[in-house]
C-alpha positions as CSV (number, residue, x, y, z in Angstrom):
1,X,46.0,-54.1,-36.1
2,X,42.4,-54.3,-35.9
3,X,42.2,-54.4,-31.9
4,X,44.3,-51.0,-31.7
5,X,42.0,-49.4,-34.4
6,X,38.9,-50.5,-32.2
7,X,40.6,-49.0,-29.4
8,X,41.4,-46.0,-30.8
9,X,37.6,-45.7,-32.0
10,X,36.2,-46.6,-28.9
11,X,38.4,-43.6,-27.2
12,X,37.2,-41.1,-29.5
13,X,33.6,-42.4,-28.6
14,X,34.2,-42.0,-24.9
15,X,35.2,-38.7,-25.5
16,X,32.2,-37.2,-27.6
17,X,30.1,-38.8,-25.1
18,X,32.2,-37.3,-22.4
19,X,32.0,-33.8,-23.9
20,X,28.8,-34.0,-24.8
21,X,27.3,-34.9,-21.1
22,X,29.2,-31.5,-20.4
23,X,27.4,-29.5,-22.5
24,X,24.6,-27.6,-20.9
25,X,20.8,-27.4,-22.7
26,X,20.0,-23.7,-23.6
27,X,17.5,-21.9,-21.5
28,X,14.5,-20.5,-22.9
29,X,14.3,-16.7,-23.9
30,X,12.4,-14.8,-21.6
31,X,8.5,-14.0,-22.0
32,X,8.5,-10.7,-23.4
33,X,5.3,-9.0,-21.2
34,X,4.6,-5.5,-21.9
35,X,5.2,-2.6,-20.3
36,X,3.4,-1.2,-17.7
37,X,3.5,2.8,-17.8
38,X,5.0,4.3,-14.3
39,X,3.3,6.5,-11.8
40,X,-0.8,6.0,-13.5
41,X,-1.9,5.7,-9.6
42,X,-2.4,8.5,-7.5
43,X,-1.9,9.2,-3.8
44,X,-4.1,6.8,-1.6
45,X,-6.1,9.0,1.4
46,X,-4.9,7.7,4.6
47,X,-7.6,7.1,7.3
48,X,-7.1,4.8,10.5
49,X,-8.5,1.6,10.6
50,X,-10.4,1.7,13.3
51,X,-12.3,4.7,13.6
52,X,-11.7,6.3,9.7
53,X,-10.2,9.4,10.9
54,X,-7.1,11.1,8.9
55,X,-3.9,11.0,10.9
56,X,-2.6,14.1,11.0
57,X,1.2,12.8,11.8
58,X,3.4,10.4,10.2
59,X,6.9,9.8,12.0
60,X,10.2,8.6,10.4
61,X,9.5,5.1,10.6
62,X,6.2,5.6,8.6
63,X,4.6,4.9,11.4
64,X,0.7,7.4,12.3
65,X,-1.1,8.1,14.8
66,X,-4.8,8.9,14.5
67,X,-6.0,11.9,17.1
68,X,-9.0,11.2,17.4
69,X,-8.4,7.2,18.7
70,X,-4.8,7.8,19.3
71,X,-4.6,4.0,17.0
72,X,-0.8,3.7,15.6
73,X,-0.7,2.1,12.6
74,X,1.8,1.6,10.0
75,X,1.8,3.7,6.7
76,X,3.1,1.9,3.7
């Protein structure tokens, strides 16, 4: 009688241990940063970096070309 009840104990152990291995820790909460208001910059002047000159045109790719250098460079 007292082997089957330690084997029934020893069962019920296993299992706890077994579900409790299964049991995944809780992430953190997330920093809470605050918020940053949208659109406070304004539109940056363009100028090519070699020679400082406005391009005058900008393709689809975002890619200008300066006239006075004729420099490509990519606007971003």
């Amino acid at each position: 009688m007292g082997l089957w009840v330690l084997s029934i104990d020893l069962i019920c152990v296993g299992i706890v241990v077994a579900r409790g291995a299964l049991l995944r820790p809780l992430l953190p909460h997330a920093i809470r940063q605050p918020m940053v208001p949208a659109g406070l910059k304004g539109p940056v002047p363009l100028s090519c970096p070699n020679c400082g000159a406005p391009p005058v045109n900008v393709d689809r790719f975002g890619v200008a070309t300066c006239t006075y250098c004729n420099t490509r460079f990519i606007v971003r």
